[in-house]
KOLZAKOL-173970 format. One record per residue: residue number from 1; chain; x, y, z of N, C-alpha, C in turn. Coordinates in Angstrom, 1 decimal. Each point is the difference from the previous one (the first is absolute). Last residue first. Layout:
BEGIN
(rec NUM 'A' (X Y Z) (X Y Z) (X Y Z))
...
END
This chain:
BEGIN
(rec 104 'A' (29.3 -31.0 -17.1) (-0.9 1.2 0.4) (0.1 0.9 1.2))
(rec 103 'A' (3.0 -2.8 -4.1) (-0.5 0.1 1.7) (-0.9 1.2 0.0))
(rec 102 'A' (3.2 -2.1 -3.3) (-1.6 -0.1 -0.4) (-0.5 0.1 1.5))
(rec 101 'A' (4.4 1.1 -1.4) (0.0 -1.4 0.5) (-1.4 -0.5 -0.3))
(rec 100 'A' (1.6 4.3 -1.3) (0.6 -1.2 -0.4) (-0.4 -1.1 0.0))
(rec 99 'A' (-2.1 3.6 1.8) (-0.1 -0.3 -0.8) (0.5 -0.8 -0.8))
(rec 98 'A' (1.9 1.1 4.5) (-1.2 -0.7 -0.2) (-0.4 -0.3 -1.1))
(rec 97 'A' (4.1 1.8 0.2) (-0.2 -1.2 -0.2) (-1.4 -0.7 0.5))
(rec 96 'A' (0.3 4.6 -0.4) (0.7 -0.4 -1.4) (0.3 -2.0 0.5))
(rec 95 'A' (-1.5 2.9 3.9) (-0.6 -0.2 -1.5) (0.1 -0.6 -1.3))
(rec 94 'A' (3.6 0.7 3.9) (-1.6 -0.5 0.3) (-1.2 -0.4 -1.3))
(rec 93 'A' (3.6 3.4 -0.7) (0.3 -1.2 -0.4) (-1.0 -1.8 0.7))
(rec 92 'A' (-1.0 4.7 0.5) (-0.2 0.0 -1.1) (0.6 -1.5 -0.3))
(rec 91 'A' (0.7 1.3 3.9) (-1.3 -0.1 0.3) (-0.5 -0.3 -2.0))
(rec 90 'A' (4.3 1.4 1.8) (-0.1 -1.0 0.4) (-1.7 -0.5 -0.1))
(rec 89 'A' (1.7 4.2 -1.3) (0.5 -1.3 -1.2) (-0.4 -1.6 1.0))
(rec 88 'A' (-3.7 4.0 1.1) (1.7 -0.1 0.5) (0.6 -0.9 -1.2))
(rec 87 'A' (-3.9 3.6 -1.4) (0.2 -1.3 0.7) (1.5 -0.3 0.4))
(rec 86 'A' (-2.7 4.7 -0.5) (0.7 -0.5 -0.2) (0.4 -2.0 0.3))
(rec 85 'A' (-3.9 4.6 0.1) (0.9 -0.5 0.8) (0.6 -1.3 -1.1))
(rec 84 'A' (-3.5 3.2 -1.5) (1.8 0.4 0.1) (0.5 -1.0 0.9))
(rec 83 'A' (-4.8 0.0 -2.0) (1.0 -0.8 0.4) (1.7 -0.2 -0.2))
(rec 82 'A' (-2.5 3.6 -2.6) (-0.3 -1.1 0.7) (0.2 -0.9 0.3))
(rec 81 'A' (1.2 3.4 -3.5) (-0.1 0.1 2.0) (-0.7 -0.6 1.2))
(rec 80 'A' (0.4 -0.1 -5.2) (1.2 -0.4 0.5) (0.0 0.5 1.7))
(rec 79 'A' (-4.1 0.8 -2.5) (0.2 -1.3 -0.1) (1.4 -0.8 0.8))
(rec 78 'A' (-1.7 4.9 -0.8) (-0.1 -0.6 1.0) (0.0 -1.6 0.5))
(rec 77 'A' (-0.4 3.3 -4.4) (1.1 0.2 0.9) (0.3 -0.9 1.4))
(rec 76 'A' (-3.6 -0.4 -2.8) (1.0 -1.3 -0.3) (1.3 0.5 0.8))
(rec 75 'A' (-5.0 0.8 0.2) (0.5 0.4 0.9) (1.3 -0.9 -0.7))
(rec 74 'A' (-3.9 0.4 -2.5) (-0.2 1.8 0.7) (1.5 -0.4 1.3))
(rec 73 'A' (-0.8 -3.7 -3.3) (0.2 1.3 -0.5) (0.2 1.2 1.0))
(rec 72 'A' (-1.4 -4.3 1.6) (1.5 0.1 -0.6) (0.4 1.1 -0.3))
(rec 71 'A' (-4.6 -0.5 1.3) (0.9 0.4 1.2) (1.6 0.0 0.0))
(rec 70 'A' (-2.9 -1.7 -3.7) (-0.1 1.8 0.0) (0.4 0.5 1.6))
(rec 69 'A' (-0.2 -4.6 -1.4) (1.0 0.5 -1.2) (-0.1 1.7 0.2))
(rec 68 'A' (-2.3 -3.4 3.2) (1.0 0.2 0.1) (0.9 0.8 -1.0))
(rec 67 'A' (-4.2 0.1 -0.5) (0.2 0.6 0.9) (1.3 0.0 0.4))
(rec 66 'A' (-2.0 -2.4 -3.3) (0.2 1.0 -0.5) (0.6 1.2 1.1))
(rec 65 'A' (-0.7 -4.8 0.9) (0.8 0.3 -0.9) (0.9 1.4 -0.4))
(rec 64 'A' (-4.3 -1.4 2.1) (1.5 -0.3 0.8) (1.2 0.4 0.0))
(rec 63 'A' (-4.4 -0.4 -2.9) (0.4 0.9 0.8) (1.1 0.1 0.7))
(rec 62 'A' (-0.3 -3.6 -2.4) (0.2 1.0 -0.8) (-0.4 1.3 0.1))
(rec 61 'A' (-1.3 -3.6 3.0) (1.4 -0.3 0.0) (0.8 1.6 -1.2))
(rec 60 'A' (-5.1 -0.7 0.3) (1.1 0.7 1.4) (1.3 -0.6 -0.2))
(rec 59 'A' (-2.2 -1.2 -3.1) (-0.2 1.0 -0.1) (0.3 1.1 1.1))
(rec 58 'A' (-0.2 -5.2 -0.6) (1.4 1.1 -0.6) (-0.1 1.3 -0.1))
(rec 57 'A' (-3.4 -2.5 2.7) (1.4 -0.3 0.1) (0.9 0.5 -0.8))
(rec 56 'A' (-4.4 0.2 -1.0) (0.2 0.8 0.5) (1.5 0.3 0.6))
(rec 55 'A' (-2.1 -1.4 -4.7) (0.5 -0.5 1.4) (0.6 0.6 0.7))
(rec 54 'A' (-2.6 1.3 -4.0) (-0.9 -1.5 0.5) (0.8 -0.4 1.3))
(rec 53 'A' (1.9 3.9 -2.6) (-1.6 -0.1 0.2) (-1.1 -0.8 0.6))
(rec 52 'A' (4.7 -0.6 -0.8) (-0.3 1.0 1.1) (-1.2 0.4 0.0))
(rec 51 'A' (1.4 -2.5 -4.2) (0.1 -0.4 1.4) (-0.1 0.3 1.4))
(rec 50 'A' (-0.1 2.8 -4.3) (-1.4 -1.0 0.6) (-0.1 -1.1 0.9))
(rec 49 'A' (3.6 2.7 -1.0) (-0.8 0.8 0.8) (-1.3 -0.7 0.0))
(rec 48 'A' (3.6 -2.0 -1.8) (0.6 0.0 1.1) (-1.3 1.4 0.7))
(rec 47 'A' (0.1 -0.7 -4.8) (-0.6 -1.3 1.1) (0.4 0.1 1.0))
(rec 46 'A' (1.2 3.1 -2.7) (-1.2 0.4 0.1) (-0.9 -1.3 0.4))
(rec 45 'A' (5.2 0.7 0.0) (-1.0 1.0 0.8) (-1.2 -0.1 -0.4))
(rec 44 'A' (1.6 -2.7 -3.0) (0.7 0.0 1.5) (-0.6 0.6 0.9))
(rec 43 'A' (-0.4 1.1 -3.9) (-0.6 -0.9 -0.2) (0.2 -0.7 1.6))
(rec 42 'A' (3.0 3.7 -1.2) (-1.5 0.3 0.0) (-1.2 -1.2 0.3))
(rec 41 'A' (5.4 -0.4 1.0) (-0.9 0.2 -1.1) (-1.6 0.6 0.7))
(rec 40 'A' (4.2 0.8 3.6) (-0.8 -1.2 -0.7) (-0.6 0.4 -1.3))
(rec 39 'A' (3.7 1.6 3.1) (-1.0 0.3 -0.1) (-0.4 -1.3 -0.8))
(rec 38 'A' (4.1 1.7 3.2) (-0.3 0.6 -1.4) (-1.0 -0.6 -0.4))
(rec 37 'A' (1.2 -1.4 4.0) (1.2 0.3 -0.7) (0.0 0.7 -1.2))
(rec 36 'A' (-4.0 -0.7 2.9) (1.3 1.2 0.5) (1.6 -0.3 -0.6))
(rec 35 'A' (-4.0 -2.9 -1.7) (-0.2 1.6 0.0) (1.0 0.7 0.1))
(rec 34 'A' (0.5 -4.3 0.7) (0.4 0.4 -0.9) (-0.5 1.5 -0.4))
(rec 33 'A' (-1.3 -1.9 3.7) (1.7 -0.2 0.0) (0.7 1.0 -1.4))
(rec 32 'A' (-5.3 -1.8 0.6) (0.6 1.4 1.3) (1.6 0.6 -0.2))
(rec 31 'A' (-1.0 -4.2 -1.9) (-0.5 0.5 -1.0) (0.1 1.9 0.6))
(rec 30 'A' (0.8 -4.3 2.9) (0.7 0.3 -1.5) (0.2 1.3 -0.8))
(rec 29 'A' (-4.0 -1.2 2.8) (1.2 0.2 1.1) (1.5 0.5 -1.0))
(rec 28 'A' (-4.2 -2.0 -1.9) (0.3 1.4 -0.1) (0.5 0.5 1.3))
(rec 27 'A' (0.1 -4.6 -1.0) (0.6 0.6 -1.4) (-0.1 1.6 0.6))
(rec 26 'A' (-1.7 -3.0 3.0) (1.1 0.1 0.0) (0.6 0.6 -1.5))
(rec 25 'A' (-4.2 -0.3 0.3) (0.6 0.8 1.1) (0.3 -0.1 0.2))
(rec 24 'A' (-1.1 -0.5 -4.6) (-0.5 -0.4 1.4) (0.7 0.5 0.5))
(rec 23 'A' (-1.3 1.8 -4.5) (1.1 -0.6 0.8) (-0.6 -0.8 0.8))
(rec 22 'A' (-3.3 1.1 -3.7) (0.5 1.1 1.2) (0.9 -0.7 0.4))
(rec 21 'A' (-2.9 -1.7 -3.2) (0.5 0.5 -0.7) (0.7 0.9 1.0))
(rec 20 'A' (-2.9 -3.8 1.2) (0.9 -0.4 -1.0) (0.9 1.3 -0.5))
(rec 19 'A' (-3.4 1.1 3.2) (0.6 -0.8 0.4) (1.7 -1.0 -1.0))
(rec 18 'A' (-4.0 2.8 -1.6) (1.3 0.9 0.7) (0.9 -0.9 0.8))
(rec 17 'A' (-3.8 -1.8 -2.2) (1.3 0.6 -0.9) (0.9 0.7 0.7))
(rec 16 'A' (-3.6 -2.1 2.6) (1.1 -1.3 -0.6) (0.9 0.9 -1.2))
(rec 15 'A' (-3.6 2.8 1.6) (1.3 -0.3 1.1) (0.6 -1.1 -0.4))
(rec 14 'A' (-3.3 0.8 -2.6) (1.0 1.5 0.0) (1.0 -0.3 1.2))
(rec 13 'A' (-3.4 -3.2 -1.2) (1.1 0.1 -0.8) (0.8 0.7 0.1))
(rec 12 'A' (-3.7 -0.2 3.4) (1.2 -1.2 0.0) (0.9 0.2 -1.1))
(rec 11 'A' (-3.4 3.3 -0.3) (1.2 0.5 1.0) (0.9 -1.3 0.1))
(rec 10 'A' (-3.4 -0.8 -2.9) (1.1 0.9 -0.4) (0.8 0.6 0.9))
(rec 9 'A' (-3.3 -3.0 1.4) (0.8 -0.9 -1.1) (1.0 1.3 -0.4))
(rec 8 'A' (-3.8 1.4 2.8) (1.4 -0.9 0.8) (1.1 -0.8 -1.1))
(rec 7 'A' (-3.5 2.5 -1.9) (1.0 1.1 0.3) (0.8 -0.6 0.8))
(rec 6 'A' (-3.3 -2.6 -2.0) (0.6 0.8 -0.9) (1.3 0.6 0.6))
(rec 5 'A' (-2.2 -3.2 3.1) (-0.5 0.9 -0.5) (0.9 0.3 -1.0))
(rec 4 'A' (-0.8 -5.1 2.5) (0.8 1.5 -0.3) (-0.4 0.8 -1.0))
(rec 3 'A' (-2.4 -4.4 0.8) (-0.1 0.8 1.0) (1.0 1.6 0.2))
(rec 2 'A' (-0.5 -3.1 -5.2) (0.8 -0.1 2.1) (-0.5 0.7 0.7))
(rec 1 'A' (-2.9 -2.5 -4.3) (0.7 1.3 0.3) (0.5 -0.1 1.5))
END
């Protein structure tokens, strides 16, 4: 018999299943995306929360998230007023060939 207890064998299984059955974290970067374009299956959402259960990094990220989506909401009148000032053509065109060119 292993030196492992009953219950370290079942928490090691319980986290190798969630581990197999939750996105990773770059999937639920994605997966954040598709929410705010309209939503996910249920099955979906219900791995993407046991993912957050176990990691703390997307969990703040999917805070992050939510903050920016509700400082969208409460202020969109105010979206077009910012950064009124104007670029010159000569300065835009500046640009337009930096990106061209691959310049930094």
């Amino acid at each position: 018999m292993s030196g492992r207890s009953t219950l370290s064998r079942l928490r090691e299984a319980g986290v190798d299943l969630v581990c197999r059955v939750t996105p990773t974290c770059a999937e639920m970067t994605r997966l954040f995306s598709r929410i705010q374009d309209g939503g996910v299956s249920l099955w979906t959402w219900v791995r993407m929360r046991l993912h957050m259960a176990i990691c703390v990094w997307c969990r703040r990220y999917g805070a992050q998230l939510d903050i920016l989506r509700r400082l969208g909401r409460k202020f969109p009148e105010a979206w077009g007023e910012c950064g009124g000032e104007k670029l010159s053509p000569e300065a835009k065109e500046r640009i337009r060939r930096a990106v061209e060119n691959g310049d930094k």
